[in-house]
Each structure stands twice: as structure tokens, then as C-alpha cells.
C-alpha positions as CSV (number, residue, x, y, z in Angstrom):
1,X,0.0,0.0,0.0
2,X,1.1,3.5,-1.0
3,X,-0.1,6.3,0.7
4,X,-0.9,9.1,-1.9
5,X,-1.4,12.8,-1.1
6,X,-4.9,13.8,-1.8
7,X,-6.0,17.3,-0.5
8,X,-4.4,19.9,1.4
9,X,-5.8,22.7,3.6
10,X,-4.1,25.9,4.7
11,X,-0.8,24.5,6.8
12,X,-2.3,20.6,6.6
13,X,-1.2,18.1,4.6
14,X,-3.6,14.7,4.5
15,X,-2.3,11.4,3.0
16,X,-4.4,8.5,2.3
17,X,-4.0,4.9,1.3
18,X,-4.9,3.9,-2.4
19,X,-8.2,2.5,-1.4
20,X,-9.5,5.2,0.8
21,X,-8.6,7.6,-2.1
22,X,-10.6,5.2,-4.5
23,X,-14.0,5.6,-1.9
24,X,-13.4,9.5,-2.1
25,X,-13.2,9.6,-5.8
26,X,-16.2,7.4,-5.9
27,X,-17.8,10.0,-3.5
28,X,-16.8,12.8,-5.5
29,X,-18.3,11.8,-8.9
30,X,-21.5,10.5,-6.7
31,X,-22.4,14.1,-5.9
32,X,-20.5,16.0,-8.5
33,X,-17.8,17.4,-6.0
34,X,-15.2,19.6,-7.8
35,X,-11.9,18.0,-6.3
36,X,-10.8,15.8,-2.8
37,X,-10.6,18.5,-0.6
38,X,-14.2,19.7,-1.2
39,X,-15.2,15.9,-0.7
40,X,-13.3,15.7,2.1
41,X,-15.1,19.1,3.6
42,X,-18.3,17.6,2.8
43,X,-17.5,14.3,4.8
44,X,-16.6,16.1,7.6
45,X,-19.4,18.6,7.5
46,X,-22.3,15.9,7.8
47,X,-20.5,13.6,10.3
48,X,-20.6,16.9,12.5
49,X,-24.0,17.4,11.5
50,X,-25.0,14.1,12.6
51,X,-23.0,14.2,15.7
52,X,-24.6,17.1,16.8
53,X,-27.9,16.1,16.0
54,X,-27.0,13.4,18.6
55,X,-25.7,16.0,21.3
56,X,-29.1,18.2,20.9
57,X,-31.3,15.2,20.9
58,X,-33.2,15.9,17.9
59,X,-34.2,13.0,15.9
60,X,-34.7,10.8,18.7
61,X,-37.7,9.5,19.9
62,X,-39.9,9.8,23.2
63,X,-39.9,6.9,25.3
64,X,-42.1,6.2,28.5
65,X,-40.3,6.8,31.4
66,X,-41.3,4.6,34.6
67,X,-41.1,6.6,37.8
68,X,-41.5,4.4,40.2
69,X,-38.9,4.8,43.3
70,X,-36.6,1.7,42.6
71,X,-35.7,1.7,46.6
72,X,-38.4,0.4,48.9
């Protein structure tokens, strides 16, 4: 395995190995992305998205809570 240099941000330099650059490419025709580092900004963007969907609790659903004192 090679790693292979595929985008680069202001003062960072990310390398990946040949198949991870194959699934970005893949990602990057799937939604018409211009180059790696604007699929790579993507992918980042909507894993924090979902995380933080987790954190504020939206998308989850209501379930019954049973308050009954557990000590007796």
C-alpha cells in the first residue's frame, strides 16, 4: 500500500491509502464534488451534523419513562 497525497488545507497536509482515495473519488463523482478537498469538507461537515444532531437530541424518539422509586 502506497499512501498518496490527496488534498491539502491551509498548513495541513492529508495522505491516504490507495483504497481510501478510491472511496473519495467514488464519493466525489456521486455528488458532482469539484476535487478531494471539497469531498473531504463535505464528509466532515455531515458527520458533524450528525453528531450534533445526537448531542441536541433531535431525531430521537420519546420513550415512557417509569417513575417508580426503585428503593423500597
Amino acid at each position: 500500500m502506497s499512501n498518496r497525497k490527496a488534498a491539502e488545507m491551509p498548513g495541513v497536509e492529508t495522505h491516504y491509502e490507495d483504497q481510501q482515495l478510491d472511496t473519495l473519488e467514488l464519493i466525489q463523482k456521486k455528488f458532482g464534488l469539484k476535487d478531494l478537498e471539497e469531498v473531504t469538507e463535505w464528509l466532515l461537515k455531515s458527520r458533524i451534523r450528525k453528531h450534533s444532531r445526537n448531542i441536541t437530541g433531535k431525531g430521537r424518539s420519546i420513550k415512557l419513562v417509569d417513575r417508580t422509586p426503585s428503593c423500597e
